[in-house]
Backbone as JSON, one array per atom type, in Angstrom:
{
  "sequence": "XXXXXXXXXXXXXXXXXXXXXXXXXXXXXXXXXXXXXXXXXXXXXXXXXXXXXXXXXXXXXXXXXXXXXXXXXXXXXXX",
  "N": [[21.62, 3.06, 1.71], [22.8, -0.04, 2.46], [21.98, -3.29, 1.36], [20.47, -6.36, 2.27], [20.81, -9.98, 2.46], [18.47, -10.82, 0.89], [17.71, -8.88, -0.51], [16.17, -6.82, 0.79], [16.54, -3.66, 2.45], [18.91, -2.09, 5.23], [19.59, 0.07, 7.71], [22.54, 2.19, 7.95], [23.98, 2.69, 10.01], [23.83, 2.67, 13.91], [22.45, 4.73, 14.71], [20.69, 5.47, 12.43], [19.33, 2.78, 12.2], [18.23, 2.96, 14.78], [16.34, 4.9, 14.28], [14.72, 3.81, 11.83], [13.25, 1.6, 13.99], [12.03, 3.13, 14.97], [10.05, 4.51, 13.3], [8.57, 2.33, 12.66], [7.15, 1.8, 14.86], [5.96, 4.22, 15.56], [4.19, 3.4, 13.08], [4.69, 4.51, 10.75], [5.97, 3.0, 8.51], [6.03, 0.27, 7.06], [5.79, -3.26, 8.58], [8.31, -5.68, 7.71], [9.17, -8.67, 7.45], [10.32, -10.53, 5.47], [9.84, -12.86, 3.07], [7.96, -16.07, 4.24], [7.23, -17.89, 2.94], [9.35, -17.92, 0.88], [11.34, -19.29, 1.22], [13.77, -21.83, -0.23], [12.6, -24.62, -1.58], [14.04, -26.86, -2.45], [16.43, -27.06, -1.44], [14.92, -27.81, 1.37], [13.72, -29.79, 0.81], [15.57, -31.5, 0.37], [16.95, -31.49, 3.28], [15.5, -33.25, 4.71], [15.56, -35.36, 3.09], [18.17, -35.89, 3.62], [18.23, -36.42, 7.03], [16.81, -38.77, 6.8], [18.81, -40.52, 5.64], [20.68, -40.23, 7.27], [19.95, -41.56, 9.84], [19.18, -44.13, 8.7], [21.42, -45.27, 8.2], [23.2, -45.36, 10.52], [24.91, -47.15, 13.15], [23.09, -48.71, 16.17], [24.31, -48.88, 18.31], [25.67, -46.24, 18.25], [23.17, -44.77, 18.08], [22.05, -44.42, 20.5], [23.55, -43.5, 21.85], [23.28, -41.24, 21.31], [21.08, -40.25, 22.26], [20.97, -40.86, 24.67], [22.56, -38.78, 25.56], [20.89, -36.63, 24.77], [19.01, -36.83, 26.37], [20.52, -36.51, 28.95], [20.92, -33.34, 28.55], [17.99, -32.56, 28.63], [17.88, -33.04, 31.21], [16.09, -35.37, 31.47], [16.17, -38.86, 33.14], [18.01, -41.49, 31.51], [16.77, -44.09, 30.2]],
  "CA": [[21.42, 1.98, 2.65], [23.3, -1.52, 2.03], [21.11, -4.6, 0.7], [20.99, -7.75, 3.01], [20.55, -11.17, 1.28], [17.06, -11.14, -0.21], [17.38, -7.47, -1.25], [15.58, -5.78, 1.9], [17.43, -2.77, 2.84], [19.24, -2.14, 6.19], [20.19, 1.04, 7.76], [24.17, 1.43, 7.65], [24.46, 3.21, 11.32], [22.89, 2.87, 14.66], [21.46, 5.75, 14.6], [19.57, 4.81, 11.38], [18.63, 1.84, 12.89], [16.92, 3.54, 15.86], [14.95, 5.76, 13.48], [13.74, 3.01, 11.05], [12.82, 1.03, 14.92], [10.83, 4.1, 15.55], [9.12, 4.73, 12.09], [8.01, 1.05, 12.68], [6.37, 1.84, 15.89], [4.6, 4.51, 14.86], [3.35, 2.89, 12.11], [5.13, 4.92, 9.13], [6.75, 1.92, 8.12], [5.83, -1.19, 7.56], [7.12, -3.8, 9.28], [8.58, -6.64, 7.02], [9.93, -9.84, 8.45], [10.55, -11.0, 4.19], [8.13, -14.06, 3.2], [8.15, -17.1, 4.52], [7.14, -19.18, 1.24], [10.41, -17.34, -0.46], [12.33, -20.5, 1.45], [14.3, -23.08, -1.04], [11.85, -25.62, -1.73], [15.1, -27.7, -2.9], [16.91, -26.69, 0.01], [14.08, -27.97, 2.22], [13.67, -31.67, 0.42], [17.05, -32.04, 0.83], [17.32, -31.93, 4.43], [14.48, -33.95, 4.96], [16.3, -36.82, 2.85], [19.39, -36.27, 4.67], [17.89, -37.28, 8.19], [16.34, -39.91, 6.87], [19.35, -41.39, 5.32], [21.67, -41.15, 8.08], [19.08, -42.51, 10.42], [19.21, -45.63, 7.91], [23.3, -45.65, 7.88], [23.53, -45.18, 11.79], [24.63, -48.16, 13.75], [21.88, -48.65, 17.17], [25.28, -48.13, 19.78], [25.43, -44.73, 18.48], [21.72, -44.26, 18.11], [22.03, -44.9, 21.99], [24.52, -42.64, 22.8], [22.85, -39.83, 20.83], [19.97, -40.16, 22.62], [21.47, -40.11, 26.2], [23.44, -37.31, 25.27], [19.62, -36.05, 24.39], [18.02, -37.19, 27.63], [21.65, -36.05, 30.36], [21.35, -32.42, 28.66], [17.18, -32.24, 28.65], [17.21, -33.6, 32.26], [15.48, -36.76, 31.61], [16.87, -39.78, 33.06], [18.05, -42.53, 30.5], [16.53, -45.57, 30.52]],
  "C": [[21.93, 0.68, 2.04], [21.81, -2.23, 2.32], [21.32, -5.75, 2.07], [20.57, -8.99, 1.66], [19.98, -11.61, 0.08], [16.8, -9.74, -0.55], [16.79, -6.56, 0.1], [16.39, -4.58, 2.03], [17.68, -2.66, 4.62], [19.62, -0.75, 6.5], [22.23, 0.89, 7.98], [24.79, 1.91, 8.84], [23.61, 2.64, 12.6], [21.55, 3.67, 14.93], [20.36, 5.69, 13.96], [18.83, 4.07, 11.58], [17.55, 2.22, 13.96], [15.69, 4.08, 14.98], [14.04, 5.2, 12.92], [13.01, 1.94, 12.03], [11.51, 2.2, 14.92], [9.97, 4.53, 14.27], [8.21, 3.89, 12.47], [6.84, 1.32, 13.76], [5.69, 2.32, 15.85], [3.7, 4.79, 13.86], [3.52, 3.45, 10.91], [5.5, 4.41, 8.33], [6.15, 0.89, 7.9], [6.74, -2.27, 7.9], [7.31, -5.08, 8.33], [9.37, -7.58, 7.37], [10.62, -10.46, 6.22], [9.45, -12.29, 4.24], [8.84, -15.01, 2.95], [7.98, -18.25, 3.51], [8.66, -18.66, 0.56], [11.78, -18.24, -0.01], [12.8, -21.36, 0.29], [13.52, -23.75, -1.0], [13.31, -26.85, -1.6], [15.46, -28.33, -1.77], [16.21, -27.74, 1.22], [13.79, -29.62, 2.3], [15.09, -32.55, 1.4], [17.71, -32.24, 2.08], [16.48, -32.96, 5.03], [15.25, -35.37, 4.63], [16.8, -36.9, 3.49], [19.31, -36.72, 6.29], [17.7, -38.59, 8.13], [17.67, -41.08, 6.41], [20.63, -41.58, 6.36], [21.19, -41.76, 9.54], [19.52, -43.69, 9.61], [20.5, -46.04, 8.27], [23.3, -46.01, 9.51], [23.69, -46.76, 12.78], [23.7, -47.93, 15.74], [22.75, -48.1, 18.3], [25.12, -46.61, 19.51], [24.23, -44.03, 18.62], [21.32, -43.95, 20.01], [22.8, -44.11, 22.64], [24.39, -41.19, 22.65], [21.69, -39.37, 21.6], [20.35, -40.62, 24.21], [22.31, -39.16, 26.56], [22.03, -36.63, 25.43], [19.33, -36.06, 25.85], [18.99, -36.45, 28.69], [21.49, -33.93, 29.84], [19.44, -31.51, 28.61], [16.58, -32.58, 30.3], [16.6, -34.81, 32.96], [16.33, -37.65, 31.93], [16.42, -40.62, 31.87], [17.34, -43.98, 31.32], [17.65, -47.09, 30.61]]
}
């Protein structure tokens, strides 16, 4: 069976795939989504800064045009 990213295993056919669907179901298997703490911490900072700093950089016309772009494709009229 080929590896995916974080090591899990994958089946390498359809077929396979159906079977290890149906192990799952009835319950021979467990079902493993991989764990959610095993995210980049780093990774995770780092996008956090990066909003915040091009928020800071951003002049207000575009802040304005990003945000009726936001509002014409959620429905809301712009103010």
């Amino acid at each position: 069976m080929p590896t995916g990213p974080k090591g899990e295993r994958h089946p390498a056919d359809v077929i396979g795939n159906a079977v290890k669907v149906m192990c799952i179901l009835a319950g021979e298997e467990p079902e493993d989504y991989g764990d959610a703490s095993a995210k980049n911490q780093a990774a995770a900072d780092l996008g956090r800064k990066g909003g915040k700093k091009r928020a800071e950089r951003m002049v207000p016309e575009r802040s304005g045009e990003i945000a009726q772009k936001a509002a014409a494709t959620t429905g809301h009229a712009a103010m």
